[in-house]
C-alpha positions in Angstrom: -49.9 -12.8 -52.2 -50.9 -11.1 -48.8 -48.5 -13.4 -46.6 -46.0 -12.9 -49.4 -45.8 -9.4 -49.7 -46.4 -8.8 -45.6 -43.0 -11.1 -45.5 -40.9 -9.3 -47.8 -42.1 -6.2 -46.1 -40.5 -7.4 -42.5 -37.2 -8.2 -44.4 -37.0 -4.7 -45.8 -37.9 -3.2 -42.4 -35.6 -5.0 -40.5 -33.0 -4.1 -43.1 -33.8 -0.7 -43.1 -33.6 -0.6 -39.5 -30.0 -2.6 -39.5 -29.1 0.4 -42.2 -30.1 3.2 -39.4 -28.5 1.9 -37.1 -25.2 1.3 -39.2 -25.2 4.7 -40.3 -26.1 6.4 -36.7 -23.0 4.6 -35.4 -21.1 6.5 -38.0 -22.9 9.8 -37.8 -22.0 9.9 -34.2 -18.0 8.6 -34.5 -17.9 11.8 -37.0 -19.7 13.9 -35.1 -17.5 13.4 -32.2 -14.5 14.4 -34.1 -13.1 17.2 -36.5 -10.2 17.5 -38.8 -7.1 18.7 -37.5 -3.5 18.2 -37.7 -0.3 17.7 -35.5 3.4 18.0 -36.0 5.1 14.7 -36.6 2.3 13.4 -38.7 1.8 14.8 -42.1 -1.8 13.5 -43.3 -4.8 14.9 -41.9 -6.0 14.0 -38.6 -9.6 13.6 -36.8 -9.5 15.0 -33.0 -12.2 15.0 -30.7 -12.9 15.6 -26.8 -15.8 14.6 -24.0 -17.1 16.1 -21.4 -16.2 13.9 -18.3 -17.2 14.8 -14.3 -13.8 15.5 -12.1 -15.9 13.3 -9.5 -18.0 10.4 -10.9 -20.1 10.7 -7.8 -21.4 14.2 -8.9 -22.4 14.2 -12.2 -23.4 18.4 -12.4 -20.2 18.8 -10.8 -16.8 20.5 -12.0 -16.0 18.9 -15.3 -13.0 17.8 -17.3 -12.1 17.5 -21.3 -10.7 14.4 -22.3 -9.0 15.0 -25.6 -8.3 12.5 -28.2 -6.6 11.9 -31.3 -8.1 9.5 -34.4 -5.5 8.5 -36.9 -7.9 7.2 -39.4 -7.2 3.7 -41.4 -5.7 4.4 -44.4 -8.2 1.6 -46.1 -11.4 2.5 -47.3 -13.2 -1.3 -46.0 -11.7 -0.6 -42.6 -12.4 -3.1 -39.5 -14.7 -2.1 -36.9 -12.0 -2.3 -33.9 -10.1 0.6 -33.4 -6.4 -0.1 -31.9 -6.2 2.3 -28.7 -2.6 3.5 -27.8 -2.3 4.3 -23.6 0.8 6.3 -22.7 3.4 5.5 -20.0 4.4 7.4 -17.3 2.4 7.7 -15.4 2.2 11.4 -16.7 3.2 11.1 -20.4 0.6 12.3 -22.5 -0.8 9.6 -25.8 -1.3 12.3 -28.3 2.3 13.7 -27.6 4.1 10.6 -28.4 2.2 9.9 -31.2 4.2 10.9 -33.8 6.6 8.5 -32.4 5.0 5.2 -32.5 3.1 5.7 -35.7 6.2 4.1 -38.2 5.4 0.9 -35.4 1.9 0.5 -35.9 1.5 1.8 -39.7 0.6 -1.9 -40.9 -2.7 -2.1 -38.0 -3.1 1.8 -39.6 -4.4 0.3 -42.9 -7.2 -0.8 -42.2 -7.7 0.0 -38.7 -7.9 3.7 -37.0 -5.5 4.2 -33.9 -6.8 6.0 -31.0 -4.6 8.0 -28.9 -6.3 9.4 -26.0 -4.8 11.6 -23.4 -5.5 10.9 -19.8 -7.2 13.1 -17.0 -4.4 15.4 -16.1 -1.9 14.9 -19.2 -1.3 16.5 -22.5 -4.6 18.7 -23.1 -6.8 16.8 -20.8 -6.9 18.5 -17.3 -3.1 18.6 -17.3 -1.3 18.7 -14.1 1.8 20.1 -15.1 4.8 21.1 -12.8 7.4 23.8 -14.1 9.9 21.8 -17.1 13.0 21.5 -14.5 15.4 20.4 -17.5 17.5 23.8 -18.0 17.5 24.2 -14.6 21.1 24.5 -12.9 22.1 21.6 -12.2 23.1 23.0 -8.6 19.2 23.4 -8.1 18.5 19.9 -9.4 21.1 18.1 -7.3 19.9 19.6 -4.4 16.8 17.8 -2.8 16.0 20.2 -0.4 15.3 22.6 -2.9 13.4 19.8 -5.1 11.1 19.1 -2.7 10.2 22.7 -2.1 9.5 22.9 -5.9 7.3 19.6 -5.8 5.2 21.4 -2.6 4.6 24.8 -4.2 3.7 23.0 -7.7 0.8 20.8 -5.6 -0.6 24.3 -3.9 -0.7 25.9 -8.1 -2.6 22.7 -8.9 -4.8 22.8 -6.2 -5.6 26.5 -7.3 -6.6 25.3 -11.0 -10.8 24.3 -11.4 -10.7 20.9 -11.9 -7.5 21.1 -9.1 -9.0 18.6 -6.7 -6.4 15.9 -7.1 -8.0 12.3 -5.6 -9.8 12.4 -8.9 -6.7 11.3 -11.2 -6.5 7.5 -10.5 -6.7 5.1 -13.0 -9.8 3.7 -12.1 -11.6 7.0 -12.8 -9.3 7.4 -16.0 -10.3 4.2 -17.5 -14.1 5.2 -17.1 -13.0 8.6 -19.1 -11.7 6.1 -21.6 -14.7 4.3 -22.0 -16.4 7.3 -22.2 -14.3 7.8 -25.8 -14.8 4.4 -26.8 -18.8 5.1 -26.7 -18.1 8.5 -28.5 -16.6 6.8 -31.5 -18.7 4.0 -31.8 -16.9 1.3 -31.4 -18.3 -2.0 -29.8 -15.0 -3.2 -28.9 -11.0 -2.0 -29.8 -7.7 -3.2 -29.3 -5.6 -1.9 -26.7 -1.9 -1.4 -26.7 -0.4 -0.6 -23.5 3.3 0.5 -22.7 5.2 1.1 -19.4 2.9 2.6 -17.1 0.0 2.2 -19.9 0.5 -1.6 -18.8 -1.0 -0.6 -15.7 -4.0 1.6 -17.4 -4.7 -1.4 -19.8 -5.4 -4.2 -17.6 -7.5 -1.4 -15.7 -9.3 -0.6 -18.1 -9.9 -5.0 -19.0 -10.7 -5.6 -15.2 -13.4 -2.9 -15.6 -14.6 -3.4 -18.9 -13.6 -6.8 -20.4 -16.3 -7.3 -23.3 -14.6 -4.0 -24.5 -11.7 -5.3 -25.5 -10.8 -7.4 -28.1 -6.7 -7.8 -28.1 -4.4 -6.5 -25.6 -0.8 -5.9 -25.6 0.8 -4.8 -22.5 5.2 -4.1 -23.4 6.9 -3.3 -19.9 4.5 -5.0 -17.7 3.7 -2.5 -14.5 1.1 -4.6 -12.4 -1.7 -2.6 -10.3 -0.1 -4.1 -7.2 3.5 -3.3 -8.0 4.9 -0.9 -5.4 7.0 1.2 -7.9 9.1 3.7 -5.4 10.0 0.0 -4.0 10.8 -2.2 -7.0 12.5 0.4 -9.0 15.6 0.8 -6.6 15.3 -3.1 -6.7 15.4 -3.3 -10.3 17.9 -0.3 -11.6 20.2 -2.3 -9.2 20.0 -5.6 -10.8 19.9 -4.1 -14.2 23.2 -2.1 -12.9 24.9 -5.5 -11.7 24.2 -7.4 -15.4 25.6 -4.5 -17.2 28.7 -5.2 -15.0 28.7 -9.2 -15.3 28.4 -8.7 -19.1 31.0 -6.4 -19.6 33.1 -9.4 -17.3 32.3 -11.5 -19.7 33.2 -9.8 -23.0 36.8 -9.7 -23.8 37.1 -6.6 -25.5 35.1 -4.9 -22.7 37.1 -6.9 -20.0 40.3 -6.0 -21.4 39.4 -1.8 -21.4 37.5 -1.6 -18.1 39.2 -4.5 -16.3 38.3 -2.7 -12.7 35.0 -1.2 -13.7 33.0 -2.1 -10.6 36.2 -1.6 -8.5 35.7 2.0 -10.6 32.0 2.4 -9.8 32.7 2.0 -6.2 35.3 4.3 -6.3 33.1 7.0 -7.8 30.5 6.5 -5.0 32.6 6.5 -2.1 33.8 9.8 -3.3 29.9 11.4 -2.8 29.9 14.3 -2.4 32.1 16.5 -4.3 32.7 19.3 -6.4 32.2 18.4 -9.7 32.4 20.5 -13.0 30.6 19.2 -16.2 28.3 21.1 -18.9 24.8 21.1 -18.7 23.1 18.4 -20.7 20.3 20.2 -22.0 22.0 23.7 -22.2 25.5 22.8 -22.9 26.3 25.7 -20.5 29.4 24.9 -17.9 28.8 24.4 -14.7 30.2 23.0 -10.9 28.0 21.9 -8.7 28.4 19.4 -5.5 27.4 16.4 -6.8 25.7 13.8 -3.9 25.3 10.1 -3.9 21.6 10.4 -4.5 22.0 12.4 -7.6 24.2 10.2 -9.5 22.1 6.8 -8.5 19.3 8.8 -9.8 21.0 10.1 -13.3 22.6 6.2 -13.7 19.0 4.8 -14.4 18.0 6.6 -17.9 21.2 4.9 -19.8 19.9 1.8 -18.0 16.2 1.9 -20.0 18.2 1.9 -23.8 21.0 -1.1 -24.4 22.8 1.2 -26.6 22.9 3.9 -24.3 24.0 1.3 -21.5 27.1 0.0 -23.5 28.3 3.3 -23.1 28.0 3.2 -19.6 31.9 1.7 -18.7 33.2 4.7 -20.6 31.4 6.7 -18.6 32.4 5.1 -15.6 36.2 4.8 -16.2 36.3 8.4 -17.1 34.0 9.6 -13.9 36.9 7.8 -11.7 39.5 9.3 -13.4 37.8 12.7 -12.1 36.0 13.7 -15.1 31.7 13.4 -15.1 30.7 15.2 -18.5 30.3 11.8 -20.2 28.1 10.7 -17.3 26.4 13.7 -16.7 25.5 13.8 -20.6 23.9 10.0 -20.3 22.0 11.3 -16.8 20.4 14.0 -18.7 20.2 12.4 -21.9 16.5 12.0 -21.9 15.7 15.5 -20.5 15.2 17.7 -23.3 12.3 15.2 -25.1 9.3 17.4 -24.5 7.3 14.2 -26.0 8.0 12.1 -23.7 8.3 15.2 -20.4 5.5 14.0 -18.0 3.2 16.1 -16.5 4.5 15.2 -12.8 1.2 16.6 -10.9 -0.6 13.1 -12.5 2.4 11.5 -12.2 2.2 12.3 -8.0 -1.3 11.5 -8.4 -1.6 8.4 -9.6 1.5 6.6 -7.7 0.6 8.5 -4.0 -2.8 6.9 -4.4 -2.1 3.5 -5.8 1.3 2.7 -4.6 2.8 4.9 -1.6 0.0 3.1 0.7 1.3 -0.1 0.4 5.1 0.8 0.7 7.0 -1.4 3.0 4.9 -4.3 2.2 6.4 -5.5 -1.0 8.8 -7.3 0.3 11.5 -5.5 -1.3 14.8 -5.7 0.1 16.8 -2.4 0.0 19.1 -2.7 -3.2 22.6 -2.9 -2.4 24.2 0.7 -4.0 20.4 2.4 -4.9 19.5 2.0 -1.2 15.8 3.1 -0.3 16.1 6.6 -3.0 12.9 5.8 -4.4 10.8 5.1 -1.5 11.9 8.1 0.5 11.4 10.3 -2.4 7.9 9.0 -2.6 7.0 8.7 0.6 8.0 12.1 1.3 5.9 13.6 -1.7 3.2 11.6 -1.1 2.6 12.3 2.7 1.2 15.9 1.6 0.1 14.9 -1.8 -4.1 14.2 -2.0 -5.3 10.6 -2.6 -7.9 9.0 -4.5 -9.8 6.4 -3.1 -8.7 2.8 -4.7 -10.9 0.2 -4.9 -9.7 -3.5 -3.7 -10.4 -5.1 -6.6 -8.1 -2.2 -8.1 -5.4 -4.9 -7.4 -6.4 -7.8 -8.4 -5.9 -9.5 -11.9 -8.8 -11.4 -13.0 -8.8 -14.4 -16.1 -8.2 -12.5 -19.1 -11.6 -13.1 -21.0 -9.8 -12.5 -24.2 -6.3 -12.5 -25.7 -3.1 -11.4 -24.0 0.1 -10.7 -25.2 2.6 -9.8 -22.6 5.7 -8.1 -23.7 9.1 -8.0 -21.3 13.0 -6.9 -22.1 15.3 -9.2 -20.2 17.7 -5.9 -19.6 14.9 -3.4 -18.4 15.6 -1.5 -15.3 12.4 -1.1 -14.2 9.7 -3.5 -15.6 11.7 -6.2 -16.2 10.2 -10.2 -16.4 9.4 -10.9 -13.1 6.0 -8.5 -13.0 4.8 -10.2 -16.4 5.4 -13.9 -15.9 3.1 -13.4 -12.5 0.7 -11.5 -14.4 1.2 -13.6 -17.4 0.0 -16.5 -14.7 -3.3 -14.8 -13.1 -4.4 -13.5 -16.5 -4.8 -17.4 -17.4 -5.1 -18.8 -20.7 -5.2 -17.0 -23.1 -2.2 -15.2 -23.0 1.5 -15.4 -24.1 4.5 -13.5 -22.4 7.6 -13.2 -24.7 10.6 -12.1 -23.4 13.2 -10.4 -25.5 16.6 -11.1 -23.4 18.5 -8.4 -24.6 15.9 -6.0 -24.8 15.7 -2.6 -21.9 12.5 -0.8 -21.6 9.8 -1.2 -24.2 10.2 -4.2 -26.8 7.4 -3.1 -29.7 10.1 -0.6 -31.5 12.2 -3.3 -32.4 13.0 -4.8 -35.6 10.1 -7.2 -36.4 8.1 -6.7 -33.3 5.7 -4.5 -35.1 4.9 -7.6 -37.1 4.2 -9.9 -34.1 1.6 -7.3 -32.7 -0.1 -7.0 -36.8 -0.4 -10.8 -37.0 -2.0 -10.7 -33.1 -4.0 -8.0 -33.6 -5.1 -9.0 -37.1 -5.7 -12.3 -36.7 -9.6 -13.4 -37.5 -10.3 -15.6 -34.7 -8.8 -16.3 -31.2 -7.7 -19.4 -31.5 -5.1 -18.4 -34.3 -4.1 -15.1 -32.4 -2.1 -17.2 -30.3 1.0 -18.4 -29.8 3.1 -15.8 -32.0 6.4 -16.8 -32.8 9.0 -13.7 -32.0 12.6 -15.4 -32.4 13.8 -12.8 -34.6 13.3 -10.3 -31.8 14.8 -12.7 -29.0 18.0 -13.5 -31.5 19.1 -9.7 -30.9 22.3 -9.4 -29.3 23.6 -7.4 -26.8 25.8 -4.3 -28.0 28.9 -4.3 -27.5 30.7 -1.8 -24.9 31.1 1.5 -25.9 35.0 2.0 -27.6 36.2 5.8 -27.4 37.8 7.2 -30.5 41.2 7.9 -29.2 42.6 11.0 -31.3 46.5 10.4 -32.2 48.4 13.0 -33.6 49.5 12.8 -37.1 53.1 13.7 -37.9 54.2 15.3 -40.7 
């Protein structure tokens, strides 16, 4: 009776302790969080902060606040792995674009809490913020001098500000304030969901902390070692050149813009010039001289959005025929979403550290109408701007040690297939890169996609988390070219 009751004591102890240790993981997850709520989202909300060193190396240091946002599962027998959301940009801030992805990842919501965590120097953490340019005149924003003054005196403001020491915004460090949350909430391992630059910040955050993660998705793919001010002149170009071969190859479109690259070159050799249009943000009036660098710029936001791209040979047609509003308004079409506004001190940051460096040896070829824009932009930026040390190993991709699902739009302009199917290859394995042909930038808001990523991330084991079959997404055809309502008068 001794032994006996000695035994069933040691099973109730170790239960007991099992209990504690249950229960501390959830005291501290709510004790590192307190309701709040956000526009765009209408139930109540958990948000949360830590206390992170600017400088890992000095620990009593100047500090920063990393700010997150919990949407709880809606589910009361929720899973233990949170899905984590990381923002694109780099410079857009997670909590801000919440509201926008939530309808895309409502299914994972039920019984799993989505974590949206703004990075060192976005959104409320530490934000690096330059003055919102986007009712500016556009005089001021076509001329560069003037916009690289702007960029100077917004580095010397920063610079000013306590945690202003900008070589401690890299990704590296940001992925360390990440896991830093991760511990907060209690979670053994989550999911992570990376878009755009995110990409970038996910496989980061795997190379540094890979029994972390359970499930990644990276949509856009942005490799540590891509050269972005390089490849993105590259790609806008090629994206440019397909919209024109498609619109060849579509009769209705061939038969309205029969000389539309004939057009487009027309328009460009006609830089610089005078040009009146009304303000896309402001609607106000105004002329301005209009250079060749301006325009290539404005061309790539219609680029990112098929839609928005089919309306690009309207725009076109009528810019050669002498009138830019309906160019202008695509340029700046994207300008007045404060959600997605980046916070262009990170932004600097993060691609003068990781990517000016290695500019010119990327191989990249200067793209045939978009020229060098990018990389003299960035390297002009950058040779002022303050660096963060990058590790070596920063750039390199190890085996994925758990499962991958690599997302690409066959029309995206500036992460298009050709970064994910070499990532696809050193990740190993356990990964899967589908590619959505008629797609632009960002493939998880469309259609059924938000069901391939719940049947990934919700899968029980491995093994069954991969392949996932997508063809409903790839089946999605191109739109058709833009057709202007022509007015006729009606006689009486």
């Amino acid at each position: 009776m001794k032994i006996c009751r000695t035994r069933h004591g040691g099973r109730l102890a170790i239960l007991a302790a099992l209990l504690t240790a249950l229960l501390g993981a959830q005291h501290r997850a709510e004790a590192a969080t307190k309701a709040c709520r956000i526009d765009g989202i209408p139930n109540e909300l958990q948000c949360g902060s830590v206390q992170r060193p600017l400088d890992p190396a000095r620990a009593d240091g100047p500090q920063v606040e990393i700010h997150y946002l919990v949407v709880p599962a809606m589910a009361r027998n929720k899973q233990p792995d949170p899905v984590v959301m990381l923002a694109g940009g780099p410079g857009q801030s997670a909590i801000g674009i919440a509201p926008m992805v939530m309808a895309r990842l409502a299914r994972l919501n039920n019984r799993r809490d989505l974590v949206f965590i703004d990075q060192r120097g976005t959104g409320k953490s530490a934000p690096l913020e330059c003055a919102d340019e986007s009712r500016l005149p556009l005089s001021q924003v076509a001329d560069e001098a003037a916009s690289l003054r702007r960029v100077d005196a917004c580095r010397e403001q920063l610079k000013k500000l306590p945690y202003g020491d900008l070589r401690f915004f890299s990704t590296t460090i940001a992925m360390q304030d990440f896991d830093a949350v991760r511990a907060a909430l209690g979670a053994e391992r989550w999911n992570l969901i990376g878009g755009s630059y995110g990409t970038r910040a996910a496989l980061e955050y795997q190379r540094q902390f890979p029994q972390r993660v359970r499930r990644t998705v990276i949509d856009g793919v942005a490799p540590p070692d891509l050269v972005l001010p390089e490849s993105l002149s590259t790609d806008v170009q090629a994206a440019l050149d397909a919209e024109f071969k498609a619109c060849e190859g579509e009769p209705a479109c061939a038969k309205r813009y029969p000389q539309l690259r004939q057009q487009w070159e027309q328009v460009l050799a006609s830089l610089p010039r005078s040009v009146s249009v009304r303000h896309p943000v402001t609607n106000e009036p105004a002329t301005f001289t209009l250079t060749r660098t301006t325009l290539l710029r404005a061309i790539r936001g219609p680029l990112y959005v098929p839609a928005m791209t089919s309306m690009l040979p309207a725009a076109i047609q009528s810019a050669a025929r002498g009138n830019f509003d309906f160019l202008g308004g695509l340029g700046g079409s994207m300008a007045s979403n404060k959600a997605t506004r980046l916070a262009m001190g990170m932004h600097f940051s993060v691609i003068c550290a990781e990517d000016a460096p290695r500019l010119g040896k990327g191989g990249e070829a200067p793209a045939r109408d978009m020229g060098r824009i990018d990389a003299e932009l960035y390297e002009r930026v950058c040779r002022d701007w303050p660096r963060a040390d990058v590790p070596a190993a920063f750039y390199q991709v190890p085996p994925a040690q758990s499962p991958v699902l690599l997302l690409s739009g066959g029309a995206d302009p500036v992460t298009p297939p050709r970064h994910a199917e070499r990532i696809a290859k050193a990740l190993g394995a356990k990964t899967q890169h589908i590619v959505v042909p008629q797609a632009g930038h960002g493939v998880m808001g469309l259609g059924c996609m938000n069901e391939v990523l719940y049947r990934f991330i919700d899968a029980r084991t491995d093994d069954t988390a991969l392949p996932q079959e997508a063809g409903c997404a790839a089946r999605i055809p191109r739109p058709p070219a833009f057709q202007p309502i022509v007015r006729t008068e009606v006689q009486p």
